[in-house]
C-alpha positions as CSV (number, residue, x, y, z in Angstrom):
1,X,-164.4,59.9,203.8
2,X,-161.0,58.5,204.5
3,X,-162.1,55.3,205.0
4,X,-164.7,54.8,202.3
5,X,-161.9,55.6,200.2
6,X,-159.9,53.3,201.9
7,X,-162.6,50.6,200.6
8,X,-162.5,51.7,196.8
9,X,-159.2,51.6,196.4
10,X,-158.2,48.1,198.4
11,X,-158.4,45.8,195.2
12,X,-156.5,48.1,193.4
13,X,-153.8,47.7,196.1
14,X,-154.4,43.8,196.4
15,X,-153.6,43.9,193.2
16,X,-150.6,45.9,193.1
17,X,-149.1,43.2,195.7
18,X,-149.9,40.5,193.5
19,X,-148.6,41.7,190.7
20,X,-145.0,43.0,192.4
21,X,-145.0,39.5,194.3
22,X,-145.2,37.8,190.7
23,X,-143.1,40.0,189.6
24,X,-140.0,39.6,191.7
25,X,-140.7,35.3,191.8
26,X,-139.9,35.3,188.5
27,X,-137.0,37.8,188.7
28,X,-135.8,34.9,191.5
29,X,-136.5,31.9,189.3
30,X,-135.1,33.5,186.3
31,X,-131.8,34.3,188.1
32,X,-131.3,31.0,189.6
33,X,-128.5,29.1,188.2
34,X,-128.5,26.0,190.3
35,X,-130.3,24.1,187.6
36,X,-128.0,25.1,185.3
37,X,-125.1,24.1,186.9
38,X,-126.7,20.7,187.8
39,X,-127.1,20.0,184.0
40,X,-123.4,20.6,183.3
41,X,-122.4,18.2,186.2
42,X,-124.9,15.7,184.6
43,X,-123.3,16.6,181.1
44,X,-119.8,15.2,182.8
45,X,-121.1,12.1,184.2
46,X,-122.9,11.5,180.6
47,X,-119.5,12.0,179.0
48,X,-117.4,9.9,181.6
49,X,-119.7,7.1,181.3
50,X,-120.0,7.1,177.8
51,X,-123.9,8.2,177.1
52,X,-122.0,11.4,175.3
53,X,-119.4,12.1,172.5
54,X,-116.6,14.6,172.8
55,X,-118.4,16.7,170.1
56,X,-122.0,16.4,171.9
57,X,-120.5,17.5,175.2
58,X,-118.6,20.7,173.6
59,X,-121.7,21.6,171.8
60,X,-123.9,21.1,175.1
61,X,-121.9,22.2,177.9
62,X,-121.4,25.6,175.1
63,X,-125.4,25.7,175.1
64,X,-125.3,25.5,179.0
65,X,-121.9,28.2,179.6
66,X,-124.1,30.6,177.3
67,X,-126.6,30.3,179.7
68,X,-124.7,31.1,182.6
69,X,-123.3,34.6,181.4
70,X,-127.0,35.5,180.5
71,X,-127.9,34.7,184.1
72,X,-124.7,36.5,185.4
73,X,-125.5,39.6,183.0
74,X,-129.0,39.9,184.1
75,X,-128.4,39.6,188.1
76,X,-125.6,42.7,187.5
77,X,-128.1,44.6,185.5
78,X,-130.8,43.8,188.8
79,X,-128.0,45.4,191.1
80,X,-127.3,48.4,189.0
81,X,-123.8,47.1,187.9
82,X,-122.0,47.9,184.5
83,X,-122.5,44.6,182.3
84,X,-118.6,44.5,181.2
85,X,-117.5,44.8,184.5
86,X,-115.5,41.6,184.9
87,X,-115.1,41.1,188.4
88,X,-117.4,38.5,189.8
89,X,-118.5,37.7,186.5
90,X,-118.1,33.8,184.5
91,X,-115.1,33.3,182.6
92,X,-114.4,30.2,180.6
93,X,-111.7,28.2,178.6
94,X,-113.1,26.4,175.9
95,X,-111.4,23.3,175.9
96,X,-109.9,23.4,179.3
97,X,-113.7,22.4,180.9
98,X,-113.1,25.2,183.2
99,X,-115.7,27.5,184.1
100,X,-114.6,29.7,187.1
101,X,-117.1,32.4,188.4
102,X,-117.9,34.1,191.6
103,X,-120.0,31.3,192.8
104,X,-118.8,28.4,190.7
105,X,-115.2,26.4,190.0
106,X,-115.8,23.4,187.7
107,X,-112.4,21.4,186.4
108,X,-112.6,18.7,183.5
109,X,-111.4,15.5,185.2
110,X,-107.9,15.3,183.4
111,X,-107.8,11.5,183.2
112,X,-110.3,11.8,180.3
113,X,-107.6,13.7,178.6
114,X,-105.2,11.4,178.6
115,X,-107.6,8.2,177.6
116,X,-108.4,10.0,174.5
């Protein structure tokens, strides 16, 4: 008996590990900001070459930051951390191109400061 229902219930469970190995790909996918952070470093090449305007890079590299703390906010939720927590979390300085994190230190080069 144990093995006939063995037999009825293996697609169920073949399905089950499909599902949960679907499941945590795109957890992984979702919470991997390497992309992310490749943009911004092609934002500041775009910018120091001149492809970019000051005003297009603010309004970009904003876009991209905003990202970043989503990413951040969802992998604390995925280890059962409090969202406002700040340790370990992104902080930035609009204005200062910094954006400093647990993973992540990104400076503005300061000669482009001083051209403009």
């Amino acid at each position: 008996m144990l093995l006939i229902d063995d037999l009825l219930l293996l697609p169920i469970s073949g399905f089950k590990f499909i599902f949960h190995t679907l499941q945590k790909m795109a957890e992984e996918q979702y919470t991997d900001d390497a992309p992310i952070k490749e943009r911004l470093l092609e934002l500041q090449i775009e910018l120091e070459s001149g492809e970019l305007s000051e005003e297009e890079y603010v309004k970009e590299e904003a876009a991209i930051i905003r990202q970043l703390r989503d990413i951040e906010r969802h992998k604390r939720e995925l280890a059962g951390l409090p969202a406002e927590e700040a340790s370990g979390g992104l902080t930035f300085r609009p204005g200062s191109g910094q954006l400093s994190g647990a993973s992540v230190t990104m400076h503005q080069d300061s000669e482009r400061k001083e051209k403009a």
